[in-house]
C-alpha positions in Angstrom: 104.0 127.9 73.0 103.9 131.9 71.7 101.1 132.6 69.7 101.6 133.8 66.1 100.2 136.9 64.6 99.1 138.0 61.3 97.1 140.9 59.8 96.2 142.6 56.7 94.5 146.2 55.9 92.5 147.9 52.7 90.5 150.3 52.2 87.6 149.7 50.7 85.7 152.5 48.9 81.8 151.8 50.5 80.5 153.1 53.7 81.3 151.2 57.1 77.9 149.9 57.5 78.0 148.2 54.3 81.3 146.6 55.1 80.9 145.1 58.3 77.1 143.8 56.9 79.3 142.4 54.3 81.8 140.6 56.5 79.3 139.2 59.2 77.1 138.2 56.7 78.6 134.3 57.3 76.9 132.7 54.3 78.6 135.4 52.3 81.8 135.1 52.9 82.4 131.8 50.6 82.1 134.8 48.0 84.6 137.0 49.5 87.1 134.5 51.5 89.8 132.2 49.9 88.1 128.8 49.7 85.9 129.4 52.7 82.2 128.6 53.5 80.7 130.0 56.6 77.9 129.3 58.8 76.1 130.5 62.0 75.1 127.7 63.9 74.1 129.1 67.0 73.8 132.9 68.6 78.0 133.4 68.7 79.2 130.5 67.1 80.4 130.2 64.0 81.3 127.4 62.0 83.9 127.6 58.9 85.0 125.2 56.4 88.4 126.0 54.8 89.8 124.1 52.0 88.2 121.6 49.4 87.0 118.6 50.8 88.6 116.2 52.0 91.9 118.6 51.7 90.5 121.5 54.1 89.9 122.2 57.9 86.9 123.1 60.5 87.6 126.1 62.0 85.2 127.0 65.1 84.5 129.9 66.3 82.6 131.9 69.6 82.2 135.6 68.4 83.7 137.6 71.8 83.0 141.2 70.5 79.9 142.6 68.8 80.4 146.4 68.1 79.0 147.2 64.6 80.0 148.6 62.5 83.1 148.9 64.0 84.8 145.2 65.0 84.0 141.9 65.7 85.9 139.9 67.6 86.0 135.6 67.5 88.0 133.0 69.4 89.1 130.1 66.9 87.9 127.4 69.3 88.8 124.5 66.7 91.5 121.4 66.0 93.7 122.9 63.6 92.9 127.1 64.2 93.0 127.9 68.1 94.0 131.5 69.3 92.0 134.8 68.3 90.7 136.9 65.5 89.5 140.5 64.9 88.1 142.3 61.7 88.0 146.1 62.6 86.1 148.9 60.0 87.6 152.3 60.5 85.9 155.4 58.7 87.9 156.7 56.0 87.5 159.6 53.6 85.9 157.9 50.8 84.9 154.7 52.3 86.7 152.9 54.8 89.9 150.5 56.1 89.0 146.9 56.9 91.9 145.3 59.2 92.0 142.0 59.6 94.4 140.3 62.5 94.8 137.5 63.5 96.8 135.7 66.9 96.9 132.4 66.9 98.1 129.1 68.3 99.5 127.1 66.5 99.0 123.1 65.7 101.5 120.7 65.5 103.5 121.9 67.7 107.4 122.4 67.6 107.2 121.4 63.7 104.0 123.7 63.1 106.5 126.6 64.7 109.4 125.9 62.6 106.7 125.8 59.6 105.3 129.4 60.2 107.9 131.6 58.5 107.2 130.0 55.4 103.5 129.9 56.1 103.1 133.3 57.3 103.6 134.8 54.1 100.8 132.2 52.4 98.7 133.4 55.1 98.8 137.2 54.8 99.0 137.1 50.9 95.5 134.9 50.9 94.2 137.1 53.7 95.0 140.4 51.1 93.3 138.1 48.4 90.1 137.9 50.5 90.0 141.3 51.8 90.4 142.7 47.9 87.7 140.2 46.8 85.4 141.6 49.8 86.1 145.3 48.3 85.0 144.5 44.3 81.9 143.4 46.6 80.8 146.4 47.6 81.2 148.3 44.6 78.2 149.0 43.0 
């Protein structure tokens, strides 16, 4: 099956550098992501829990592309998210813009494809959430 893609942007009014330190710091982002908690677990893998237990998901990740400040890159290696991710800091007059995409397989097959266009917009909407949350984080 296709993958499915999603992505967000915002700019974020804090240096690059302090952004992407932000975003890769994994314990961090259960202040920042929507009902996320994230660990490193090994040199390029990355464990994340979604949800509230026992209603939530482990997503898995292998980090594929280290450029700081500038992008990293993970493949979702995990049951439920499989397919690939990027977070990408641009310079920006005043601070920077954080994009977030994602392309990703989806589970469930036929049924989980028939359920994206409703889910797609759940999915962009909390991924705008997080990224605004990440942005009152770097504010002084």
């Amino acid at each position: 099956m296709r993958p499915v893609y999603a992505a967000a942007a915002l700019d974020v009014p804090a240096p690059p550098e302090q952004v992407f330190a932000l975003i890769t710091d994994w314990p961090r982002h259960r202040e920042w992501m929507f009902l996320t908690t994230a660990a490193q677990v090994g040199g390029d893998t990355i464990e994340a829990y979604t949800g509230v237990w026992p209603f939530g998901f482990l997503d898995t990740m292998t980090i594929t592309h280290w450029e700081p400040p500038a992008l990293v890159r993970v493949e979702h290696t995990g049951r439920v998210v499989r397919g690939r991710g990027a977070i990408r800091v641009r310079p920006r007059a005043g601070g920077c813009q954080v994009i977030w995409a994602e392309e990703l397989r989806l589970p469930f097959g036929p049924l989980g494809r028939a359920l994206w266009p409703l889910a797609r917009p759940v999915v962009i909407a909390l991924t705008r959430r997080s990224l605004r949350k990440l942005a009152t984080l770097t504010r002084p």
